[in-house]
BAVOMI-74644 format. One record per residue: residue in one letter; x, y, z of N, C-alpha, C in turn. Coordinates in steps of 0.001 Angstrom, whole numbers, padded with zeros to 6 digits, always signed. Atoms other than C-alpha are relative to their C-alpha. Layout:
aXYZXYZXYZ/...
//
This chain:
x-000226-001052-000998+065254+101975+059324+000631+001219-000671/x-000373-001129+000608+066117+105681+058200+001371-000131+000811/x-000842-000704-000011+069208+106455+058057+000706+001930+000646/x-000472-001770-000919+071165+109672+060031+001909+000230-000747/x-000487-000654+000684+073471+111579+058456+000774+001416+000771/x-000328-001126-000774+076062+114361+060717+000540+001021-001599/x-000430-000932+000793+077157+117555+058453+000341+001331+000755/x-000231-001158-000609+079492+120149+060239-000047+001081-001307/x+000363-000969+001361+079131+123464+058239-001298+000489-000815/x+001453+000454+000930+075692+122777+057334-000362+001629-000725/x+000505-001289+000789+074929+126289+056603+000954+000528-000841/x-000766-001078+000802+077635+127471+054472-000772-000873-001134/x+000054+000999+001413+077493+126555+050409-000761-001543-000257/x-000144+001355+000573+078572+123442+050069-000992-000892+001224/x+000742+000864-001701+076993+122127+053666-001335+000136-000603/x+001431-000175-000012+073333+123816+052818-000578-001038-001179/x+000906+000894+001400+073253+121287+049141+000210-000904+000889/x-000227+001169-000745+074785+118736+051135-001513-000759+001154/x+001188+000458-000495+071643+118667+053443-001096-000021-000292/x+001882-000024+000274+068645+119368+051424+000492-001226-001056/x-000169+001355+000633+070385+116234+049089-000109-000947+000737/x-000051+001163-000767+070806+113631+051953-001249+000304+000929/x+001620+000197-000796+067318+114977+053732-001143-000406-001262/x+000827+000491+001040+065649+114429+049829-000004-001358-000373/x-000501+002018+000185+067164+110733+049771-000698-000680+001409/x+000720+000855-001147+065286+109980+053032+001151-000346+001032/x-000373-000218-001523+068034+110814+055492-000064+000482+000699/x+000322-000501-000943+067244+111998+058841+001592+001189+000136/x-001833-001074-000046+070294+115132+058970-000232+000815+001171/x-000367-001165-001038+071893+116748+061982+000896+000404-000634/x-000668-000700+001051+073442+119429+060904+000786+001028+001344/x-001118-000705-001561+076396+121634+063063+000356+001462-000645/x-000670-001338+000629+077098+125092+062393+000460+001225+001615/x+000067-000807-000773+078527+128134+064451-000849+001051-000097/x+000836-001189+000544+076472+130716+062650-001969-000571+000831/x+001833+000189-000212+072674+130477+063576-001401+000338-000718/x+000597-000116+001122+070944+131461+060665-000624-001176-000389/x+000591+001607-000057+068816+128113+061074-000705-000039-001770/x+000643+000159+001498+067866+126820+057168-000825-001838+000142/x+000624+001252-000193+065301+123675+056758+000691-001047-000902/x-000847+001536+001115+068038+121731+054798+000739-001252+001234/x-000452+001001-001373+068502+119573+058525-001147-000233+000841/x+001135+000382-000845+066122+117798+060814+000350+000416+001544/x-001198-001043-001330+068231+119084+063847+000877+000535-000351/x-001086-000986+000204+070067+121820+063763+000943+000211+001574/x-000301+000428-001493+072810+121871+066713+001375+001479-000689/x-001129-001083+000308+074782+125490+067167+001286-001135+000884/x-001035+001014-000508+078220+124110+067546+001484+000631-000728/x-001155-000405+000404+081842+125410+067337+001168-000473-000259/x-001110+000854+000058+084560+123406+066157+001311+000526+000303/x-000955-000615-000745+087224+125771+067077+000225+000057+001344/x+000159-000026-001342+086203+126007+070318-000244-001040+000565/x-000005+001340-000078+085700+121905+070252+001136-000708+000139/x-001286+000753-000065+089320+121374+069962+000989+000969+000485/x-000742-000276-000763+090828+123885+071886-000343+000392+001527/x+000641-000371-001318+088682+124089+074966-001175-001433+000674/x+000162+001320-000478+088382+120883+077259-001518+000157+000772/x+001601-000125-000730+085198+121986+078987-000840+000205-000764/x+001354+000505+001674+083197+122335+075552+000606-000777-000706/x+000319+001597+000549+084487+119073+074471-000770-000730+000328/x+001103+001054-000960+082970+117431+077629-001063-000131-000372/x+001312-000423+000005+080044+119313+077273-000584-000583-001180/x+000509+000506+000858+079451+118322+073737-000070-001115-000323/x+000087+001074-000441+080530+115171+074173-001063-001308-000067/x+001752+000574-000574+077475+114375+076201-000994+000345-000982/x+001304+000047+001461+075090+116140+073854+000035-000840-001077/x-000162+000950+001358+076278+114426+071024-000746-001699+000725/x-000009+001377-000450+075899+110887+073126-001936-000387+000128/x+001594+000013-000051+072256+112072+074050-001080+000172-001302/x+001040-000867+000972+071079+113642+071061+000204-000687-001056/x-000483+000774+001256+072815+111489+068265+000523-001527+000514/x-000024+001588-000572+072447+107664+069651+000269-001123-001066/x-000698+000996+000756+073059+106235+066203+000514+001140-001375/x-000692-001444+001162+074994+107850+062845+000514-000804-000996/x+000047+000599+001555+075303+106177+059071+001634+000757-000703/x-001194-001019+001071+077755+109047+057623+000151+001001+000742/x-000328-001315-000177+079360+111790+059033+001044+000676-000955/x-000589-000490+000448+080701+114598+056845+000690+000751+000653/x-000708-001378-000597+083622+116976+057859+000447+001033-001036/x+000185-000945+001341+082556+119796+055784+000336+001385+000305/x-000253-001186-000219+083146+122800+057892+001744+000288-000131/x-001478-000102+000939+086235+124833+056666+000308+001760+000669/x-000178-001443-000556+087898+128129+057889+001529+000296-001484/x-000442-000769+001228+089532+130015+054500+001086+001540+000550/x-000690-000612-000356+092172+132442+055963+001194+000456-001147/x-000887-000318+001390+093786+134314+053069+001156+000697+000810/x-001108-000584-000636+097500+134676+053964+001748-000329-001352/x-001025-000063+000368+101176+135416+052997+001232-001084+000817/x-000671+000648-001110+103983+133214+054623+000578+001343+001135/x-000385-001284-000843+105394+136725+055941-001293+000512+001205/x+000849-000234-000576+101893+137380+057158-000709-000618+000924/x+000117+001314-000423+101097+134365+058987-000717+000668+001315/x+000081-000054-001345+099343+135194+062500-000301-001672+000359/x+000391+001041-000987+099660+132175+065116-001291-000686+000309/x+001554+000180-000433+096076+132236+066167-000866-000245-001085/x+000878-000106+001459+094587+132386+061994+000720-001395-000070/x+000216+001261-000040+096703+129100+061854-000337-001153+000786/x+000124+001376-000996+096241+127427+064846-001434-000056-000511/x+001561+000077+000265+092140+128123+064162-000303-001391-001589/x+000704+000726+001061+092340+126722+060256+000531-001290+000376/x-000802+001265+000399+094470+123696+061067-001481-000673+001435/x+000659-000029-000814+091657+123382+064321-001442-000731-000637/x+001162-000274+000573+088786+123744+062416+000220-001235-001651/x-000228+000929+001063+090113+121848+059033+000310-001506-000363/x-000289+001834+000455+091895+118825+060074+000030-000769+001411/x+000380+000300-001116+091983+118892+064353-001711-001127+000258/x+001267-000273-000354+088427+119194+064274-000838-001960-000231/x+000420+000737+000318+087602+116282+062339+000325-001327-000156/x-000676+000719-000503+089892+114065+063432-000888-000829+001389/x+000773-000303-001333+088075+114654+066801-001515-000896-000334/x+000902+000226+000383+084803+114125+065448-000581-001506-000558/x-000818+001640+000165+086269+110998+063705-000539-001235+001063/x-000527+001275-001137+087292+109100+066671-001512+000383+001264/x+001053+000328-000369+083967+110193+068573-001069-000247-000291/x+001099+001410+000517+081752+108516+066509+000054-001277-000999/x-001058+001587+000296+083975+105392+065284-001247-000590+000283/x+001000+001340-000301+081524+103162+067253-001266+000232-000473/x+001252-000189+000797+078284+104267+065968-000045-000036-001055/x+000045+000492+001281+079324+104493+062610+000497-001751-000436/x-000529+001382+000025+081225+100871+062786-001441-000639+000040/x+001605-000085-000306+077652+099987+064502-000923-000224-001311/x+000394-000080+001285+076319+100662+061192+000489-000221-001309/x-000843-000021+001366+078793+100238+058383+000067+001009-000666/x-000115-001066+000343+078749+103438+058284+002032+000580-000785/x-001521-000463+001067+081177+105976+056192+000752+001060+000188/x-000325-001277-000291+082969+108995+056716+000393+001099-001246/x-000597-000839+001658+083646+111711+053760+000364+001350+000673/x-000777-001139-000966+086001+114785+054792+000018+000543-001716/x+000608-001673+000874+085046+118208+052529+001938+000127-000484/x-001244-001192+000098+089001+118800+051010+000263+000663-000995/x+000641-001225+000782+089592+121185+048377+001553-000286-001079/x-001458+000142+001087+092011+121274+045086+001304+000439+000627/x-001195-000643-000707+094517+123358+047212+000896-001082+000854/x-001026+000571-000414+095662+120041+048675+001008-000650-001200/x-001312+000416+001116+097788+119434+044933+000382+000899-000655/x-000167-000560+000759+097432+122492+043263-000358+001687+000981/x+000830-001279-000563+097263+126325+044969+000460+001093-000178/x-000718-001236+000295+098624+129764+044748+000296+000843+001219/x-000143-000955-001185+099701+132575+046433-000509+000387+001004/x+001128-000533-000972+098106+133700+049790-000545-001117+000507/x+000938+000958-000962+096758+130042+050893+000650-001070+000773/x-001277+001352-000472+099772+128851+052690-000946-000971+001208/x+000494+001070-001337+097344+128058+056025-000779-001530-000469/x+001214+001252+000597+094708+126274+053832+000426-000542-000701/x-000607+001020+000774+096161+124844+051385+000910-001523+000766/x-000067+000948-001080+098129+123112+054418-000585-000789+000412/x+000428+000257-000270+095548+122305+056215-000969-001260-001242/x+000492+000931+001174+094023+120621+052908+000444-001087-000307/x-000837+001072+000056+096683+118761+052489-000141-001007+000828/x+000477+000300-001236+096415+117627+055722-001277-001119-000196/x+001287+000644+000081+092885+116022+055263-000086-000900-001058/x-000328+001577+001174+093747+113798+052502+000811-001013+000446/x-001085+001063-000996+096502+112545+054486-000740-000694+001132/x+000933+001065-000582+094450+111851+057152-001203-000765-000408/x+000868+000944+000740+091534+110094+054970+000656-001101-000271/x-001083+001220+000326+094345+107758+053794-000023-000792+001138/x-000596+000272-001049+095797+107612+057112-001179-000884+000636/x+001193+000252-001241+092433+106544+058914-000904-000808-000957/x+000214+001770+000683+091658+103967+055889+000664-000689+000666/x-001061+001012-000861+094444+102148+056701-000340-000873+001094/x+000515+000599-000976+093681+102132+059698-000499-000702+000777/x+001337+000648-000183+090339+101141+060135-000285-001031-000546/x+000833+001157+000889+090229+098823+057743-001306-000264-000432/x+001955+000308-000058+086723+097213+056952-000383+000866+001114/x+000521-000415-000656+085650+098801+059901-001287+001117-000111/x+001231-000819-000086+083997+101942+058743+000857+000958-001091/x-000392-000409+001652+084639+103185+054976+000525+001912+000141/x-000845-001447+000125+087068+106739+054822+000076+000761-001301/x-001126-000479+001001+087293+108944+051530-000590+001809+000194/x+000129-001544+000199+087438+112607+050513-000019+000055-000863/x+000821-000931+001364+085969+114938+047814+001022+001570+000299/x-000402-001632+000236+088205+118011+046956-000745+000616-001052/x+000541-000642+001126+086552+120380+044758+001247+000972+000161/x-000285-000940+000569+088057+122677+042472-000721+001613+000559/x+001007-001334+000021+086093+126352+042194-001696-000452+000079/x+001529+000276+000172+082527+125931+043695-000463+001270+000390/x+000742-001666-000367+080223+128886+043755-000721-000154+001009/x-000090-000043-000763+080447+129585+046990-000103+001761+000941/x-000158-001352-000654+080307+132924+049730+001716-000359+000170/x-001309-000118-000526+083804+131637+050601+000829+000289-001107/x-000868+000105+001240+085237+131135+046825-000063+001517-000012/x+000113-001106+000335+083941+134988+046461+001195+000668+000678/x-000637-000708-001017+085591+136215+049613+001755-000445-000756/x-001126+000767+000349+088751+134403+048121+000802+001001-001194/x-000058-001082+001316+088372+136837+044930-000129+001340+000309/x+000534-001343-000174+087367+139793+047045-001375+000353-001004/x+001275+000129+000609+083909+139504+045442+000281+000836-001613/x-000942-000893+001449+086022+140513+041963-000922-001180-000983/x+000975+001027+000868+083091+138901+039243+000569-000310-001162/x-001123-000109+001407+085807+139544+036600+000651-000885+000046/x-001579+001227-000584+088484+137368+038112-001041-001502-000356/x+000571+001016-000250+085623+134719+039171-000537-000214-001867/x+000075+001102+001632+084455+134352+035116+001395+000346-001110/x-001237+000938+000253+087757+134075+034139+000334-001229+000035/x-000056+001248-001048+088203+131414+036529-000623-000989-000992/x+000879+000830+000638+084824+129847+034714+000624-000545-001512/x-000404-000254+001636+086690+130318+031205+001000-000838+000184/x-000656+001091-000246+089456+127845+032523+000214-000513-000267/x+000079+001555-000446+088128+125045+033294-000627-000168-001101/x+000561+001132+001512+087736+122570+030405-001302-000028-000089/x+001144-000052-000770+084129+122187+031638-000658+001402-000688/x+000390-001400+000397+083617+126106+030770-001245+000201+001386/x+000530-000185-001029+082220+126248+034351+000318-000313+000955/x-000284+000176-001028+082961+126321+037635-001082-001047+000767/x+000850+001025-000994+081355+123978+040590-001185+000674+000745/x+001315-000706-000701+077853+124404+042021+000251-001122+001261/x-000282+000758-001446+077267+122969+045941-000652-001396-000404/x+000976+001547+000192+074987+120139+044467+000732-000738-000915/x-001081+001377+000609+078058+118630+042282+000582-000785+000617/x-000763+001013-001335+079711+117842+045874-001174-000876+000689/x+001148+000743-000087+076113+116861+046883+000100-001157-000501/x+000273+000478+000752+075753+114688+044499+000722-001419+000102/x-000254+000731-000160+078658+112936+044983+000437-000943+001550/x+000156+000530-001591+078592+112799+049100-000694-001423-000297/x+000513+000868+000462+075632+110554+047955+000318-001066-000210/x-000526+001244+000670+077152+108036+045920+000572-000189+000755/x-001158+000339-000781+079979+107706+048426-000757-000464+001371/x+000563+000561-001223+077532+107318+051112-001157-001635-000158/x+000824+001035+000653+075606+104828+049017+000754-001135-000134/x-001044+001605-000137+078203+102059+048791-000094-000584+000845/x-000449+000759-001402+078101+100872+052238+000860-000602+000329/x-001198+000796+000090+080048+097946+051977+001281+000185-001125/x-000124+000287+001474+081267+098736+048699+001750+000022+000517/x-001591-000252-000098+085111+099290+047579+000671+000886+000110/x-000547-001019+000233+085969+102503+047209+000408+000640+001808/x-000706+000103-001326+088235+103123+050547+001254+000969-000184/x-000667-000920-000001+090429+105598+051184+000492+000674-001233/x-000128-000695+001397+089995+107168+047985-000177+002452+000676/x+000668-001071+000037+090071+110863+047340-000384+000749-001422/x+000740-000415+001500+087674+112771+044302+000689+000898-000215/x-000164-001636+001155+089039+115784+042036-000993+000130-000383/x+000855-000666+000869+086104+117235+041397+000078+001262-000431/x-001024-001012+000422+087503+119965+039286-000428+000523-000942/x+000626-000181+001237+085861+120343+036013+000766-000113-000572/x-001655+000141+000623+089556+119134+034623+000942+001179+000068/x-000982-000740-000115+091059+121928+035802+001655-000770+000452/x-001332+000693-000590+094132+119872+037465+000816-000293-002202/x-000791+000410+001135+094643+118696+033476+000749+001297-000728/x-000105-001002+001052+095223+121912+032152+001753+000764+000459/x-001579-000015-000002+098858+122875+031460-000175+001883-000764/x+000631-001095+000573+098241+127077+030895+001774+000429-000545/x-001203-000758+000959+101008+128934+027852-000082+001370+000556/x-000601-001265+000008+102611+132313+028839-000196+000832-001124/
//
């Protein structure tokens, strides 16, 4: 029986490898985005707002139901969509964190716990999108970097949990070439191959390295690997930089 496959985000970066890899492996992919810029890397495409999923009780309902109608069984769901809010602690607006913490670690929490039984159902797995910024980050990413944090904790948290039930880990990447990593740099190409010059690697991350390893992680089924989370980094985390 084919396999189904959820991916919020589907259209950004990392989401668009993510689905033309798990629709080339012979999984059936719904794919969730707010944008509408429909791409054939999903077999359903479903406009869908995760901000507006976890702070507004009448488009929970609503989706709810769609989800119940439209997605009747589910193998893997990723929580890949991500909101990047470059900030100061001085600068902080209310509403930019309530959204990333909504959108980053609410969201998929949410998402989580409404399709537990379908993935259980299946021996299905869950893999949550989090990003180097939950060990290592800099100036300006107090929301996200939070929120990052955040999502490792709950991957742990919701092993535990679950136990056997239905397999939990996360994939942080380092620098992937991305529209968001740019926006991050102010589309500065100088800064960004710097960046590349780094990492041990002598390259930054493409969307099909996280691809790649969604895959494998979704390929275990039963296997062992349980509330784990990846550095995929290109060894940046090892690197100890001289003044």
């Amino acid at each position: 029986m084919q396999k189904n496959v959820l991916i919020t985000g589907v259209l950004g970066g990392i989401g668009s490898a993510l689905g033309e890899a798990f629709k080339a492996s012979g999984y059936y992919v719904y794919g969730l985005d707010m944008r509408e810029n429909f791409k054939e890397n999903c077999d359903r495409f479903i406009r869908f707002d995760i901000n507006q999923y976890v702070s507004d009780a009448a488009y929970r309902i609503r989706f709810t139901q769609i989800f119940e109608d439209v997605i009747p069984r589910l193998d893997v769901l990723i929580n890949n969509a991500g909101v990047q809010r470059l900030d100061r602690l001085e600068d902080i607006k209310l509403e930019d964190w309530q959204e990333t913490v909504n959108v980053n670690l609410t969201g998929p929490m949410l998402l989580s716990k409404l399709f537990l039984s379908r993935l259980e159902e299946n021996n299905g797995c869950i893999i949550n999108i989090g990003s180097i910024h939950q060990q290592l980050t800099k100036k300006g990413f107090v929301s996200y970097a939070t929120s990052k944090s955040a999502i490792v904790g709950l991957t742990k948290a919701m092993a535990v949990d679950l136990e056997g039930r239905v397999r939990v880990n996360a994939i942080s990447p380092a620098a992937i070439e991305t529209e968001m990593l740019k926006a991050g740099f102010e589309g500065d190409e100088n800064a960004i191959d710097e960046l590349r010059k780094i990492h041990p690697v002598k390259r930054i991350g493409y969307p099909h390295d996280v691809a790649k390893l969604a895959l494998f992680l979704a390929s275990e089924n039963r296997g062992f690997i349980h509330g784990a989370n990846f550095l995929l980094d290109g060894g940046i985390s090892s690197v100890l930089k001289d003044l």
